[in-house]
C-alpha positions as CSV (number, residue, x, y, z in Angstrom):
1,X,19.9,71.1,-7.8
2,X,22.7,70.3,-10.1
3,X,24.0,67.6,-7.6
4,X,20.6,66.0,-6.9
5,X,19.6,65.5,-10.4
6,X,22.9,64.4,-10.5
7,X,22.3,61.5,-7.6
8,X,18.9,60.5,-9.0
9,X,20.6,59.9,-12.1
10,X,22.9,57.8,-10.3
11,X,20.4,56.3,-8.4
12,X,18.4,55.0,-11.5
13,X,21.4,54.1,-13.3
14,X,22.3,51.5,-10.3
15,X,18.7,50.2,-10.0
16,X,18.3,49.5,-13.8
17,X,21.5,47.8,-13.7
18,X,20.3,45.4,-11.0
19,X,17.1,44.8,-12.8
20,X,18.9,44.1,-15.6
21,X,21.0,41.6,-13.9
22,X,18.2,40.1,-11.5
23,X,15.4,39.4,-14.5
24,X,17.6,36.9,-16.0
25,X,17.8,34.5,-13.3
26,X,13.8,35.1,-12.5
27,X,12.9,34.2,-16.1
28,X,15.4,30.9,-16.3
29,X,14.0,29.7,-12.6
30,X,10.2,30.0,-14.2
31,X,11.5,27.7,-17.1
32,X,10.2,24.2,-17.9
33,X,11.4,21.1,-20.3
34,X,8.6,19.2,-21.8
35,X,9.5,15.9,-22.0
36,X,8.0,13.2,-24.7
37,X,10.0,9.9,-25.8
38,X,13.4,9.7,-24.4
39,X,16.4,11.1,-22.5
40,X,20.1,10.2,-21.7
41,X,22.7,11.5,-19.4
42,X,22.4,15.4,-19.6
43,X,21.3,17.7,-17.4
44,X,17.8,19.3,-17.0
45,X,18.3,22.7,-15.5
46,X,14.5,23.6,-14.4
47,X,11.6,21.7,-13.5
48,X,10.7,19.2,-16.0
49,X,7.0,18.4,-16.9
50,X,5.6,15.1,-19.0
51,X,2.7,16.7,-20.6
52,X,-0.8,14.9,-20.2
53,X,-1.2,11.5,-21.9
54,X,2.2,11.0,-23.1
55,X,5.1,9.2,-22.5
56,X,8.9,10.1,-20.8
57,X,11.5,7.1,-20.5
58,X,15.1,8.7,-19.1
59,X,18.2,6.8,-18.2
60,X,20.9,8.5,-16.3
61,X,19.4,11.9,-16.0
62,X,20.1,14.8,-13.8
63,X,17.0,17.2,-13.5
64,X,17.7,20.2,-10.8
65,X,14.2,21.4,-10.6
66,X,10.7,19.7,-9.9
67,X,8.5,16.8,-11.6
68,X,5.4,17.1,-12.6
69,X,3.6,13.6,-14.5
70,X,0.3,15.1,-15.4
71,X,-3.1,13.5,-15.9
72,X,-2.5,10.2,-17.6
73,X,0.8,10.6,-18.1
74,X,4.2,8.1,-17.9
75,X,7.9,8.3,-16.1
76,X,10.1,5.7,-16.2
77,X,13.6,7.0,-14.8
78,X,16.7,4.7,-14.3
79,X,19.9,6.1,-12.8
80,X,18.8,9.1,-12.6
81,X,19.2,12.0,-10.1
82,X,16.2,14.5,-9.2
83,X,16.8,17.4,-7.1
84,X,13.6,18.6,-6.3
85,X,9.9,16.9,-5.6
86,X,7.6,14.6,-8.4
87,X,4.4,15.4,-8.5
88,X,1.8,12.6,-9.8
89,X,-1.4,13.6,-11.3
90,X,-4.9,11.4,-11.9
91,X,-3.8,8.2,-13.9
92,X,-0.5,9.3,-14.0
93,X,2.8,6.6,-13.1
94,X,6.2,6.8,-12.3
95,X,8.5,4.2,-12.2
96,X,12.0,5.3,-10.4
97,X,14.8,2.5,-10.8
98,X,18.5,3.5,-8.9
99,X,17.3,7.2,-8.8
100,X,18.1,9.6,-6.4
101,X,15.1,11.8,-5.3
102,X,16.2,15.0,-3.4
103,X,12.4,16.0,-2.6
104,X,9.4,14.0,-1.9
105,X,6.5,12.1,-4.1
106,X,3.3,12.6,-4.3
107,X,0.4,10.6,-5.6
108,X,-3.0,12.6,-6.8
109,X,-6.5,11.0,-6.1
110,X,-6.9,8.6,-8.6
111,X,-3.5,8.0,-9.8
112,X,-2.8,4.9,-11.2
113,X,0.6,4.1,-9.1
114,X,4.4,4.9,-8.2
115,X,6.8,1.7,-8.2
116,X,10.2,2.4,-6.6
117,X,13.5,-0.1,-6.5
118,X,16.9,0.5,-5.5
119,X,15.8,4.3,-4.9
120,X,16.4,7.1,-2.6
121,X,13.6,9.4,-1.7
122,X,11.9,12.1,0.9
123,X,8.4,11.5,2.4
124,X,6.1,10.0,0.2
125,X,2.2,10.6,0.4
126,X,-0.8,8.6,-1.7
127,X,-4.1,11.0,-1.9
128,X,-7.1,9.2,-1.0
129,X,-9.4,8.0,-4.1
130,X,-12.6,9.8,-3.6
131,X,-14.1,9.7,-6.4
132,X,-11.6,8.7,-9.0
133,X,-11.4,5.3,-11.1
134,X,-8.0,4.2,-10.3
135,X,-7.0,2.6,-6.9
136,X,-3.8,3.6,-6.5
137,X,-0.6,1.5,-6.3
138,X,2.7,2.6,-3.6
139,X,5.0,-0.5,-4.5
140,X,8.9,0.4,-2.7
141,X,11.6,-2.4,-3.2
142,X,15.1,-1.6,-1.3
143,X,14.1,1.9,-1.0
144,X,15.8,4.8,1.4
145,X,12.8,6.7,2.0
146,X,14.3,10.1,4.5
147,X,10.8,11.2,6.0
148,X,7.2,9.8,5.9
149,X,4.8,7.4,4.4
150,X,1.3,8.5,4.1
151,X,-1.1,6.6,2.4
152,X,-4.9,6.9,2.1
153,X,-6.1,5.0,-0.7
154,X,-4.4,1.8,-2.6
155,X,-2.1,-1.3,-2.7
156,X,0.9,-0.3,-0.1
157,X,3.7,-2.4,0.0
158,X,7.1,-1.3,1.4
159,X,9.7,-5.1,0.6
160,X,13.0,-6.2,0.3
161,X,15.6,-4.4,3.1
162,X,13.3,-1.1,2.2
163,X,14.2,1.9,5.0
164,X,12.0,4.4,6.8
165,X,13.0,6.9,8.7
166,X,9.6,8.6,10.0
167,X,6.4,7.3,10.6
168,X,4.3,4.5,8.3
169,X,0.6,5.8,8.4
170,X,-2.2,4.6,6.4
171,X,-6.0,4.4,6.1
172,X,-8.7,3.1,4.0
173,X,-5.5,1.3,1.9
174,X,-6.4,-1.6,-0.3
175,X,-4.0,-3.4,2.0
176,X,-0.9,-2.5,3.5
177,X,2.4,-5.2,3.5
178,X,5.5,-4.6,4.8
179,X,8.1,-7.5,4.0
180,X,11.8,-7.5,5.2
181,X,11.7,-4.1,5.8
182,X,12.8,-1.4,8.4
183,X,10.4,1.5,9.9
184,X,12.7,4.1,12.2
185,X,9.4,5.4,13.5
186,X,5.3,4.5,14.2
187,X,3.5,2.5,12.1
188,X,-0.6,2.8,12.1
189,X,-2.7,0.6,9.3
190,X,-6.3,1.7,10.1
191,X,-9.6,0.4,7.9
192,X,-8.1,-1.0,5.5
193,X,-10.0,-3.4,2.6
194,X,-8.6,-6.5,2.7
195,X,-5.4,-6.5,5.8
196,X,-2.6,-6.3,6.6
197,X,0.9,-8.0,6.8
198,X,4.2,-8.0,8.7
199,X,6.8,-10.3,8.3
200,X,11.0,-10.0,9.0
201,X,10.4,-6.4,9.7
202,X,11.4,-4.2,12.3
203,X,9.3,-0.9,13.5
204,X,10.6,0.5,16.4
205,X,7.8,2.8,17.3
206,X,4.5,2.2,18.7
207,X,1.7,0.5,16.5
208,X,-1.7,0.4,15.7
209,X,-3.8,-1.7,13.6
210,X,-7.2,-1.0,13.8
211,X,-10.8,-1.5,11.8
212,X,-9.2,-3.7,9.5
213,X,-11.6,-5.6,7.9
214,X,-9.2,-8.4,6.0
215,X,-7.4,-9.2,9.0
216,X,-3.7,-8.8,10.3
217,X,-1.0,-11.3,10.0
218,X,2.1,-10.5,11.9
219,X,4.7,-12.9,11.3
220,X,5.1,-16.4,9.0
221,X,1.9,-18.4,10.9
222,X,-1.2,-17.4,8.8
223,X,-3.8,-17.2,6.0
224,X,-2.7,-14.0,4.4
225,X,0.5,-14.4,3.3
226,X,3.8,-16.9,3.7
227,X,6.9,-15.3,5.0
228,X,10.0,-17.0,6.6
229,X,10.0,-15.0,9.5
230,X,8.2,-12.6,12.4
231,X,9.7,-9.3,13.5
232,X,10.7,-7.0,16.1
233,X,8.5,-4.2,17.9
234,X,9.8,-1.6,19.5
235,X,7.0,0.0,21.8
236,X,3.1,-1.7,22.2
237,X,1.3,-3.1,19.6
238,X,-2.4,-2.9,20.0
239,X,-4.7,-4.3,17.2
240,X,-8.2,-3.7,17.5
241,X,-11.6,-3.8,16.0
242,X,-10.5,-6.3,13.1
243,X,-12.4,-8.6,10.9
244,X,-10.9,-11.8,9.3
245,X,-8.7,-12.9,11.7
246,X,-5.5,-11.8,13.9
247,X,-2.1,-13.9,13.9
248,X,0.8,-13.0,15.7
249,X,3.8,-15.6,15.8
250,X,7.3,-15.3,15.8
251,X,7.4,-11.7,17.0
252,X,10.3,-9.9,19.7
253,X,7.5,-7.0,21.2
254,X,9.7,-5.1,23.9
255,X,6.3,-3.6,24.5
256,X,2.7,-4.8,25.8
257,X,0.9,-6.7,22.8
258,X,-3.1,-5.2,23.4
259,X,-5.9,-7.4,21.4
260,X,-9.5,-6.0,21.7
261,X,-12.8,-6.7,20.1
262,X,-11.6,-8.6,16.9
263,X,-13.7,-11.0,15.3
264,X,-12.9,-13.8,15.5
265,X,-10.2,-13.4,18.9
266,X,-6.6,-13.0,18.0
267,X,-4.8,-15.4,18.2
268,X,-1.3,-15.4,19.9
269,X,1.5,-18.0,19.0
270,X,3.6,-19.5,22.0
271,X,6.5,-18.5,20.4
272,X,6.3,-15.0,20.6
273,X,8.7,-12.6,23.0
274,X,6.3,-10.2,24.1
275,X,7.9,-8.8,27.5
276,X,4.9,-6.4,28.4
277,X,2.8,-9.0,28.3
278,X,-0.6,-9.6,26.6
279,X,-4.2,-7.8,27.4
280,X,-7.2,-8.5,25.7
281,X,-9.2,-11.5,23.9
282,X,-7.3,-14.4,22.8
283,X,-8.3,-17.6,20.9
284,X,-6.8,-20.8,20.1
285,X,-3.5,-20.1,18.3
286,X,-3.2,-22.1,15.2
287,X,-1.2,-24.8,14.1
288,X,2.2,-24.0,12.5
289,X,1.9,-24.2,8.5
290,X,4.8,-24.4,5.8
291,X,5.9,-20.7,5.1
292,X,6.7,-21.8,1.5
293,X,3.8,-20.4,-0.2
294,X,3.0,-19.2,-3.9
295,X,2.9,-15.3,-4.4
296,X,-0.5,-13.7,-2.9
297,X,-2.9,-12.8,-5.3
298,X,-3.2,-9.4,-4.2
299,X,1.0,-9.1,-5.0
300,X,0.9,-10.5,-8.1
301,X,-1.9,-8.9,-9.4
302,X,-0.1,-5.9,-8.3
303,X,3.4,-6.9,-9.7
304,X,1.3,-7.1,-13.3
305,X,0.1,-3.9,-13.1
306,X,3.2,-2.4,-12.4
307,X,5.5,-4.5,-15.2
308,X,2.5,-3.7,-17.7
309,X,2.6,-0.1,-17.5
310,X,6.2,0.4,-17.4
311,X,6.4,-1.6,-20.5
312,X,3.4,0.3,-22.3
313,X,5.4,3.5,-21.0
314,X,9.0,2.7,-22.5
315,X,7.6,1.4,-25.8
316,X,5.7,5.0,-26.2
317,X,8.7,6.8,-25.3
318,X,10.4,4.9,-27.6
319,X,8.6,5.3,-30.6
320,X,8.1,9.0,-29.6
321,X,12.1,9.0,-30.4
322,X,14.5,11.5,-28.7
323,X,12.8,14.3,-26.6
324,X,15.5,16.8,-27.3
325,X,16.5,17.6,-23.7
């Protein structure tokens, strides 16, 4: 008796001893910095929220944890370095400048938008709007993005020597652009509002345009955009079921280039390399038009948004002073 009381004291000795030492850690993993006004180069060591309707501007920044930008809410990051994932609620924005995103980003129904330069990321996925105010806003300028793009709702633009490494998949978008940019795998733009564009960008998997009801430019030689240059396709290209018009000029397709049921027929530019050849309705391809153009109104509009609420952003963080991180 002596030496099992003996044991079970033992026993209980050893397993307070670990609780001890275990509840620590659980208690500082569950921790959260609130963020309001603004942040230099420390380090975060938790998740790091930016509470509803307020305002977080941070330069240089390490953050181990998650992001969470709730409803309403403002990031503006620059140089910074975040382990984990940002989450972006209704009417919440982030704005991610030379940042290094470990995790991915994702966009709530009805946020207002995510503008990304010179950034690293994972996949990146926009909610669809249903029944929110805001029309979201993906804007991604020389981005590495390490996984997917999936958009449902918005303005999607992927520019400037940007770099996928998954698929590019979006429907019911605003519009979908991608400008001098690279997709590793499929791309698929399906119902959206007001078209699409591809210009001096490479995809190198299969891809669908379909139900778009602006029409679909791919390459310099059209009404929806000016660019300098087509692009290169990797597999078939089918684009179907469109309204508003179909160009295709300038393009290297190592696949078969399929054009059915658009309104009016696509039309098809001498110039382009398509050595699986071409099945489907075909009209009269246009004359060649100066790709010097001024910015589309859809970009700019878009640029404005972006600039504007980054600025409104910083100049709350700012007078919101130092958030003590």
């Amino acid at each position: 008796m002596r030496r099992t009381a003996a044991k079970l004291a033992t026993v209980t000795a050893v397993v307070t001893a670990a609780a001890l030492t275990i509840a620590p850690t659980s208690a500082s993993a569950d921790l959260v910095t609130h963020c309001v006004g603004t942040g230099g180069a420390v380090t975060v060591p938790n998740d790091l929220l930016v509470p509803a309707g307020k305002s977080c501007a941070l330069t240089g920044t390490t953050i181990t944890g998650n992001v969470s930008v709730a409803a309403g809410a403002n990031l503006v990051v620059t140089g910074g370095r975040i382990s984990g994932e940002i989450q972006v609620a209704a009417d919440g924005y982030l704005d991610a400048g030379t940042t290094a995103i470990g995790g991915g980003i994702e966009l709530a129904s009805g946020g207002y938008g995510v503008f990304l330069k010179d950034t690293g990321t994972g996949s990146i996925t926009v909610r669809p709007k249903g029944s929110a105010t805001n029309d979201s806003f993906l804007f991604v300028e020389n981005a590495a993005i390490d996984g997917t793009v999936t958009a449902s709702a918005g303005e999607i633009r992927l520019d400037r020597n940007t770099d996928v490494t998954g698929n590019v998949s979006t429907t019911g978008s605003y519009y979908t652009d991608v400008h001098d940019s690279f997709v590793d795998g499929t791309l698929s733009v399906l119902n959206s509002a007001t078209g699409s564009v591809i210009c001096g960008s490479a995809v190198r998997g299969r891809a669908t345009f379909a139900g778009n009801l602006g029409g679909v430019q791919l390459g310099p030689n059209g009404t929806l955009d000016g660019c300098a240059s087509g692009g290169y396709w990797g597999r078939d290209v089918n684009i179907s079921n469109t309204t508003g018009g179909v160009n295709v000029d300038d393009n290297i397709i190592d696949g078969k280039l399929t054009t059915t049921s658009n309104t009016p027929a696509a039309k098809v530019a001498a110039n382009n390399r398509i050595r699986g050849g071409v099945a489907g309705e075909q009209g009269s391809a246009a004359a060649r038009v100066s790709a010097k153009r001024s910015l589309p109104e859809r970009e700019a509009k878009g640029e404005e948004r972006a600039a504007a609420r980054t600025s409104s952003a910083v100049q709350e963080a700012d007078a919101a002073g130092d958030a003590g991180l």
